[in-house]
C-alpha positions in Angstrom: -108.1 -55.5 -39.5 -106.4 -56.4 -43.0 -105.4 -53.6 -44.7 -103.6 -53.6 -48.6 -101.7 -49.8 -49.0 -101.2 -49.8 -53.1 -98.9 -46.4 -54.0 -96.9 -45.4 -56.5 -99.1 -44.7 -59.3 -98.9 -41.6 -61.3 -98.5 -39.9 -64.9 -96.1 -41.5 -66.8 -94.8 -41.5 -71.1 -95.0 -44.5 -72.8 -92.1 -46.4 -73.0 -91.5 -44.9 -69.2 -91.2 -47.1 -66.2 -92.9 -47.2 -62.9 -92.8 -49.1 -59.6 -96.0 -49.8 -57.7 -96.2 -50.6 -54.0 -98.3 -52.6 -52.0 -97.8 -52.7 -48.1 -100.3 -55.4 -46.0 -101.0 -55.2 -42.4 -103.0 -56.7 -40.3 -102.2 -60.5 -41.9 -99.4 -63.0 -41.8 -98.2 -61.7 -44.9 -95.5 -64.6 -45.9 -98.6 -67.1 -45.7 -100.4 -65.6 -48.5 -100.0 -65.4 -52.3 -100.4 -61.7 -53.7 -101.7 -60.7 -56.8 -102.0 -57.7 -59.0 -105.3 -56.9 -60.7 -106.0 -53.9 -63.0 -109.2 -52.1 -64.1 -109.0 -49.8 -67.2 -112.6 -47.3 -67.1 -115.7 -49.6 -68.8 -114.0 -52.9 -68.6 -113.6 -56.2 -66.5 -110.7 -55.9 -63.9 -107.9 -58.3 -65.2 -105.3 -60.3 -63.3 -101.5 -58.5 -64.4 -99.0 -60.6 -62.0 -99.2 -63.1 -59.7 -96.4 -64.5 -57.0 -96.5 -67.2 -54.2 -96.2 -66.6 -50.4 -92.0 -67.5 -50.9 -91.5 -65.7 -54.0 -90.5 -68.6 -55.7 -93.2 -68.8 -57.9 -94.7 -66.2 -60.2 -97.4 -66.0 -62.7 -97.7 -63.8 -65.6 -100.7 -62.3 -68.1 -99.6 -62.5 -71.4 -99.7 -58.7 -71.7 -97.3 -58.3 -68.7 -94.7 -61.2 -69.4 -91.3 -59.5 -70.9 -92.4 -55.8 -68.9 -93.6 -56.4 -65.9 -91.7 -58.0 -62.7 -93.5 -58.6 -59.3 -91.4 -59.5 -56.4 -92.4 -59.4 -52.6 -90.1 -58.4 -49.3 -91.9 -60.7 -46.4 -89.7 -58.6 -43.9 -91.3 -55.6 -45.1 -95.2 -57.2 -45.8 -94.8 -55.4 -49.6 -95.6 -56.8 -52.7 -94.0 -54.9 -55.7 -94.7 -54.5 -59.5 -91.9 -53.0 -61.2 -93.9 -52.0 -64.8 -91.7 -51.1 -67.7 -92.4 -50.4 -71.2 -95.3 -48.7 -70.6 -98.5 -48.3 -73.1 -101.5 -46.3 -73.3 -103.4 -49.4 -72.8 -101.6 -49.9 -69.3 -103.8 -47.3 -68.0 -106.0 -48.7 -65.5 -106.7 -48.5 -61.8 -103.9 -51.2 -60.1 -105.0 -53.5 -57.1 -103.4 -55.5 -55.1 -105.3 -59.0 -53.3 -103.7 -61.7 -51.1 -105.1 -64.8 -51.6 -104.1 -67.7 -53.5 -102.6 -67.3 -56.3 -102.6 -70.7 -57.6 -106.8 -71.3 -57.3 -107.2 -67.2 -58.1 -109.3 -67.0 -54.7 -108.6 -63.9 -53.3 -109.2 -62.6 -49.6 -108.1 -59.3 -49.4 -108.2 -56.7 -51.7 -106.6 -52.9 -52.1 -108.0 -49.6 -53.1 -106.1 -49.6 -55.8 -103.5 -46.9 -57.4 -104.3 -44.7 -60.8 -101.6 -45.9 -63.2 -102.2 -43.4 -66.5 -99.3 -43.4 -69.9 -99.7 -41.0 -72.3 -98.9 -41.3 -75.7 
């Protein structure tokens, strides 16, 4: 059974940093691309970041690129998003999917993680 842990959302200021956490199981994790989606409350959820199943390739949203980092440990099956320069329009509910990144098909999906900045 597949499972996608996302964790370390929270309450943060904006301008304030936070790293989110995604740990698989239950898939051959370095085979797959991950991605990070985001829903904000009565809107479409939206890719954020995107990185290939060696890490050497990562994709960007235009609203992420210069704040946002995603990086993956295959030893550990995690996917990272290291947010920083937070704004109020960063709240949203954060998922991660492992899929490909490249053809944005996606397997596997998370429950996702609250991420909330305050003004």
């Amino acid at each position: 059974q597949v499972q996608l842990v996302e964790s370390g959302g929270g309450l943060v200021q904006a301008g304030g940093s936070l790293r989110l956490s995604c740990a698989a199981s239950g898939l051959t994790f370095s085979s797959y691309g991950m991605g990070w989606f985001r829903q904000a409350p009565g809107k479409e959820r939206e890719f954020v970041a995107g990185i290939s199943w060696s890490g050497g390739s990562t994709y960007y949203a235009d609203s992420a690129k210069g704040r946002f980092t995603i990086s993956r440990d295959n030893a550990k099956n995690t996917v990272y998003l290291q947010m920083s320069s937070l704004k109020p329009e960063d709240t949203a509910v954060y998922f991660c999917a492992a899929g490909d990144v490249k053809r944005g098909r996606y397997d596997y999906w998370g429950q996702g993680t609250q991420v909330t900045v305050s003004s």
